[in-house]
N, C-alpha and C positions, 0 to 999 in steps of 0.2 A: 545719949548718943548724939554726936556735931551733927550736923546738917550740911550737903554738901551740896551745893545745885547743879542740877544735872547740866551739862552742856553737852552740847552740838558739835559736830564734826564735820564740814565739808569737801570735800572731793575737787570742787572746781577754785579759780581766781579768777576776778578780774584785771583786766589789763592795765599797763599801767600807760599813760599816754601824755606826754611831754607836748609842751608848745611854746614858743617864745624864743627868741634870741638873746636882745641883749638882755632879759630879766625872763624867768622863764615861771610856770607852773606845771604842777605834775598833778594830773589827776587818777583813781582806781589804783590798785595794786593791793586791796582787800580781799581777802579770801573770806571773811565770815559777812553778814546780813548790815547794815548801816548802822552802824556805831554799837555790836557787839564787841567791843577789845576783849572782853570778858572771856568771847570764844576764841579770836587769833588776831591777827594782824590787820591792823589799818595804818599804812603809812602816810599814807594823803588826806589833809583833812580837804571837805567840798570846798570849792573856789567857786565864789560870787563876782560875776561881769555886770559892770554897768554898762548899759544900754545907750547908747549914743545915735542918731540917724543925721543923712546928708543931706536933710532939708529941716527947717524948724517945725518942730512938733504940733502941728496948729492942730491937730487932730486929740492931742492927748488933754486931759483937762484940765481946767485951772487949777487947782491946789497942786497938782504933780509939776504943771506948766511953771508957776512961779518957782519951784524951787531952783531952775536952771533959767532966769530970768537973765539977760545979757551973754549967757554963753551959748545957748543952744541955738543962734541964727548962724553959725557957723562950725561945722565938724571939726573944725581943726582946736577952737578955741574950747567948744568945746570938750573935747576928748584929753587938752589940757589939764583944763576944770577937774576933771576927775580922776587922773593923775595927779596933779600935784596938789587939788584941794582936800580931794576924798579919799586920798590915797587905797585908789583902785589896784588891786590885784592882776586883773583886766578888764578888756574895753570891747563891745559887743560891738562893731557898725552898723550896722542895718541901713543898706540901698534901697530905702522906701522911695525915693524918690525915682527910683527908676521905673518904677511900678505905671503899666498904660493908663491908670485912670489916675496917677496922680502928675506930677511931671512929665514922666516919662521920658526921664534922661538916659541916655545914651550908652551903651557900655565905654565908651572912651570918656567919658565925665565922670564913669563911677572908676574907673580905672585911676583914672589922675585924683579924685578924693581920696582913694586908699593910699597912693603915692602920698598926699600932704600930711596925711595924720599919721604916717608910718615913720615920716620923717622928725615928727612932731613929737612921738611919745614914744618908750624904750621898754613899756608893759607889753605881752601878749596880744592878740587884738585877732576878735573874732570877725571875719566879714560874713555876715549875711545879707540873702536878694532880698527881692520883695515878697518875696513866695509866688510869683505871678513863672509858673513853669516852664512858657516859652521864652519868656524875658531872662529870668535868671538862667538859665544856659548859654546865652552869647555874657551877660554881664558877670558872674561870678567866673569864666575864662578870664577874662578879663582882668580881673581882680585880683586871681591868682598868681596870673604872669607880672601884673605888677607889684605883689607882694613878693615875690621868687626870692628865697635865701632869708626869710622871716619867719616861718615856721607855724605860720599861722593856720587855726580850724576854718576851714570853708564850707559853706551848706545856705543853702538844706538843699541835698543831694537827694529825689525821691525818685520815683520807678519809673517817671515817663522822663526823666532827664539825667538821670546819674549817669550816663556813660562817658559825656561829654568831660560834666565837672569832675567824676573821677580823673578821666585823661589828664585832666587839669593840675588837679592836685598831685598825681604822679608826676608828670614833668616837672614842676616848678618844688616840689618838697614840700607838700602840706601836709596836716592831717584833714580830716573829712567826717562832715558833719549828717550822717542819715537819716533822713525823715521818713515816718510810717503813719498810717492813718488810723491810728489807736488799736492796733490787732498784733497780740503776741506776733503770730502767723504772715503776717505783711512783716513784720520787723525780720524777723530770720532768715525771711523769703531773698528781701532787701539786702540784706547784709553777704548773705550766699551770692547774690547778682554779683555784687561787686569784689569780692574775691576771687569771684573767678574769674574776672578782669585782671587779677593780678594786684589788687590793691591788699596789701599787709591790713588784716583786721587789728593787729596790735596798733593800728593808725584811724582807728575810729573811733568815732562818738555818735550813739543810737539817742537819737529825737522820735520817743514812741508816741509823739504830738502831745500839749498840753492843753489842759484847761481850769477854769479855775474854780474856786471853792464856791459851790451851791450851781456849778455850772457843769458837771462831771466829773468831778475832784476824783470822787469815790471809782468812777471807771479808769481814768489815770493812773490812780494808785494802785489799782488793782493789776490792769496791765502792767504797770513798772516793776512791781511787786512778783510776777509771774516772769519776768524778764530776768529778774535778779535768781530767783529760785531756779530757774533753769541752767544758771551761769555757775549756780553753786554748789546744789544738790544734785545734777544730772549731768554736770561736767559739761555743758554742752558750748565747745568750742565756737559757735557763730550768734552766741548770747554773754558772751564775754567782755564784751566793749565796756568802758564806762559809758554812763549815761546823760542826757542834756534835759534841761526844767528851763523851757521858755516862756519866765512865770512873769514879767512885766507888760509886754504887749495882751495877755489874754487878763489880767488879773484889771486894768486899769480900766477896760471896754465896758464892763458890766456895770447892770444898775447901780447896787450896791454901793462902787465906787463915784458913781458921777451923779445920784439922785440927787435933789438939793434935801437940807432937813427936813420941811415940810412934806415931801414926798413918803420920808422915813422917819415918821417921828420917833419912832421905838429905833432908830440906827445910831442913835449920836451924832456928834457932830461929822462933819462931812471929810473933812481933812484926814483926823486922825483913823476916821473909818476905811478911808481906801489903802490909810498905811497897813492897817489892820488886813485889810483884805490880799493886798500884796504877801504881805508878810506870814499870816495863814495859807495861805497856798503853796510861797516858798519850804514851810518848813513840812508839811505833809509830803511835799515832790521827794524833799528831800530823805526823809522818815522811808520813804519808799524808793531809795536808791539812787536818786539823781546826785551827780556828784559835782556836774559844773552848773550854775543857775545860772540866766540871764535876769538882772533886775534894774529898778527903775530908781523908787526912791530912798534916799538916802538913810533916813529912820529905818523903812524895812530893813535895809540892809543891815546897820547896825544890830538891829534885832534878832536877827539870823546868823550874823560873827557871833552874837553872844548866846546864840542858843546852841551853836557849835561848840564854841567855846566849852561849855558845857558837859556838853555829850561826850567830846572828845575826851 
């Protein structure tokens, strides 16, 4: 007698959520668990954003640091870079530099950076703050009115500021990026805020906060993993968003990636181990529902097209 494997049945979808003008992507519109085609339909496969910030990375480490050697003193040039070298899909910006303990530039300086590299590139393009809560609500306004008619994800919209950036993103035509403090319960919480504001949840993307591997990976994915099961098994309309993996800024901070060898004699060498460590973290976020990534280096990334590649 043949053997038939049982399969699953879901009740619920995820959303499907468009961004971009003149080049666009489409991310969710899966009704079964990450990369079950077996069970129904995945029509988007995850879209990977490089990471780009509006000051030079002095913060991030040397092995990651030389890969964008000559482009990264300038957002414009490089958000280029990655466009037309790396041929980005799309391009994360992060207004680190707005941030009070770093520059602490101005919402009308991050306003006019999203102006030049908007002008500059024809890919999607994510604007994030600096996560700094009082800041990013004058600056991601900001950001928005000067993206207006581009179509672009704005965030991180979280519970002591969303009403504003909402406001935002509704005026000007974005979609919106919601951040939660790793708690199924804060996410749905969050997401119910803002729809009752009026904001279309088929126009979100749920940030259930990231971390990286050997650093809470397992509670991430466990969250994520619970966000997705409720979106599909229980129908549950305010767990329906695609989801966000802000896997380069948390993946490259940790020892792991910055120990020197001596510190890590049993790590290998130091380069290829933070690619490693990016690139593990990318593809478990992923494994667990994330459908748009933010990343950094260009191997991971590579590594992660072709582990899709794959799956898909």
């Amino acid at each position: 007698m043949a053997f038939t494997a049982p399969n699953e049945t879901y009740s619920g979808k995820v959303y499907q959520v468009e961004a971009g003008k003149d080049k666009t992507i489409v991310i969710g519109g899966e009704n079964v668990l990450p990369f079950h085609s077996f069970e129904g339909n995945i029509p988007n496969r995850p879209v990977i954003a490089y990471e780009i910030q509006d000051v030079p990375p002095d913060d991030w480490p040397d092995t990651l640091k030389k890969v964008y050697e000559g482009v990264s003193g300038e957002p414009v040039t490089w958000a280029k870079h990655c466009q037309d070298k790396l041929n980005a899909k799309a391009i994360a910006l992060r207004l680190i530099g707005t941030h009070p303990d770093r520059e602490n530039r101005s919402a009308e300086d991050a306003a006019k950076t999203v102006k030049d590299v908007l002008a500059a590139v024809t890919v999607p393009l994510l604007i994030l703050g600096s996560n700094n809560i009082e800041k990013d609500t004058a600056v991601l306004v900001a950001a928005a009115e000067a993206a207006k008619g581009r179509n672009c994800f704005i965030g991180k919209a979280m519970e002591e500021n969303y009403k504003t950036i909402v406001a935002a993103c509704m005026a000007n035509d974005h979609k919106l990026i919601a951040m939660s403090q790793l708690d199924i319960n804060l996410s749905k919480q969050l997401n119910i805020l803002i729809t009752q504001m009026g904001f279309d949840k088929e126009r979100m993307v749920t940030d259930p906060m990231c971390s990286a591997l050997g650093y809470g990976l397992d509670y991430t994915y466990s969250v994520m993993e619970r966000i997705r099961l409720a979106a599909l098994t229980q129908n549950d309309l305010t767990m329906q968003t695609p989801m966000l993996g802000d896997i380069g800024m948390y993946a490259w901070k940790v020892k792991e990636a910055n120990a020197a060898e001596a510190e890590l004699p049993f790590g290998g060498a130091l380069e290829p181990r933070g690619i490693a460590w990016e690139t593990m973290t990318a593809g478990a976020l992923m494994l667990a529902g994330a459908e748009l990534l933010i990343m950094r280096h260009p191997e991971a990334v590579k590594a992660i097209e072709k582990l899709i590649d794959e799956l898909m």
